[in-house]
N, C-alpha and C positions, 0 to 999 in steps of 0.2 A: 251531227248527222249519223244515221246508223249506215253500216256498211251495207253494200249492195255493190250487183255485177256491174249496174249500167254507169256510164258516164256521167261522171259527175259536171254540171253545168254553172252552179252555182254555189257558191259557198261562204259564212264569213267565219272567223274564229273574235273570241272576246277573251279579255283579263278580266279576273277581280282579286281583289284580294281581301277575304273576309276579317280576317287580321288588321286588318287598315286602325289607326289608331282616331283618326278621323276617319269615318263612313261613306265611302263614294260607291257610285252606280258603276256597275261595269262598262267598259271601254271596247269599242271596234279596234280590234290589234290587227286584223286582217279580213279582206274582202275581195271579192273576185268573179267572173267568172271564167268558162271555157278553160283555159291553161292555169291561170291563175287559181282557178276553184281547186285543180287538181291539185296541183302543189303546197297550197291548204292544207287539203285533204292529209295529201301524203305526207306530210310534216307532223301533222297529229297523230297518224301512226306512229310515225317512226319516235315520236316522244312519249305513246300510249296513253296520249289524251282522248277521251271517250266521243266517240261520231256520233249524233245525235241530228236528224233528220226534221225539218217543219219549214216548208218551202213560205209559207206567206211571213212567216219570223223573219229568215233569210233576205229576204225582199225588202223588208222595212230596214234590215240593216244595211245591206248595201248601197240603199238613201242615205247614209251617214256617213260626215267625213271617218279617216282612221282617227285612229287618239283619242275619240269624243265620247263622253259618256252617254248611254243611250237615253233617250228620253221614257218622261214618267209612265207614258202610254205603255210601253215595253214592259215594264218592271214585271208584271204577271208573268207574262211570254216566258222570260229571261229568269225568272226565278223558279218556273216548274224544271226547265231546263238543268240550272245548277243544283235542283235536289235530285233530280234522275241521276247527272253525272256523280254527288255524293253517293247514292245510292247504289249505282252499279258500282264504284270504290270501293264501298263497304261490302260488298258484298264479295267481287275479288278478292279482298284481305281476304276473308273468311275463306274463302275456298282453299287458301295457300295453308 
C-alpha cells in the first residue's frame, strides 16, 4: 500500500521467499482491518517494507485464511506487486 494521510481501513501483508529451494506461492502473514490494518501498516514501516496500495487485491486476500498460499487467480495481482516492491529497492539502493 502506498502511503497516504487517510485512514487506513484495510490491509494485508504477505511472505515470499524467492530463494525457496522448492517454489511456493506467497503466503497471507497478515490481515486486517480497522485497528489491525493500522498496525499492519505501521509495522511495515517500522521494518521499511515498501506500502503498496490496490484495494480489490486486498479484498481477495483478506478471503484467505493466514499461513495459506494465495491462490492461482492471484498470482498476476501478487507478482506486479513484488516487481514494484523490487523495483522501488533497487532503486533506493541506488539513491544511497
Amino acid at each position: 500500500m502506498r502511503e497516504s494521510t487517510k485512514t487506513i481501513s484495510k490491509a494485508a501483508a504477505l511472505a515470499y521467499n524467492a530463494q525457496a529451494k522448492i517454489p511456493q506461492a506467497p503466503k497471507v502473514l497478515a490481515s486486517g482491518k480497522g485497528e489491525i490494518a493500522q498496525q499492519i501498516v505501521n509495522k511495515a514501516k517500522e521494518f521499511g517494507v515498501p506500502l503498496f496500495s490496490n484495494q480489490l487485491l486486498v479484498d481477495s486476500l483478506l478471503a484467505l485464511p493466514l499461513d495459506s498460499e494465495i491462490p492461482p487467480e492471484l498470482y498476476k495481482s501478487v507478482a506486479q506487486v513484488l516487481v514494484w516492491i523490487m523495483d522501488t529497492e533497487q532503486k533506493a539502493q541506488l539513491s544511497r
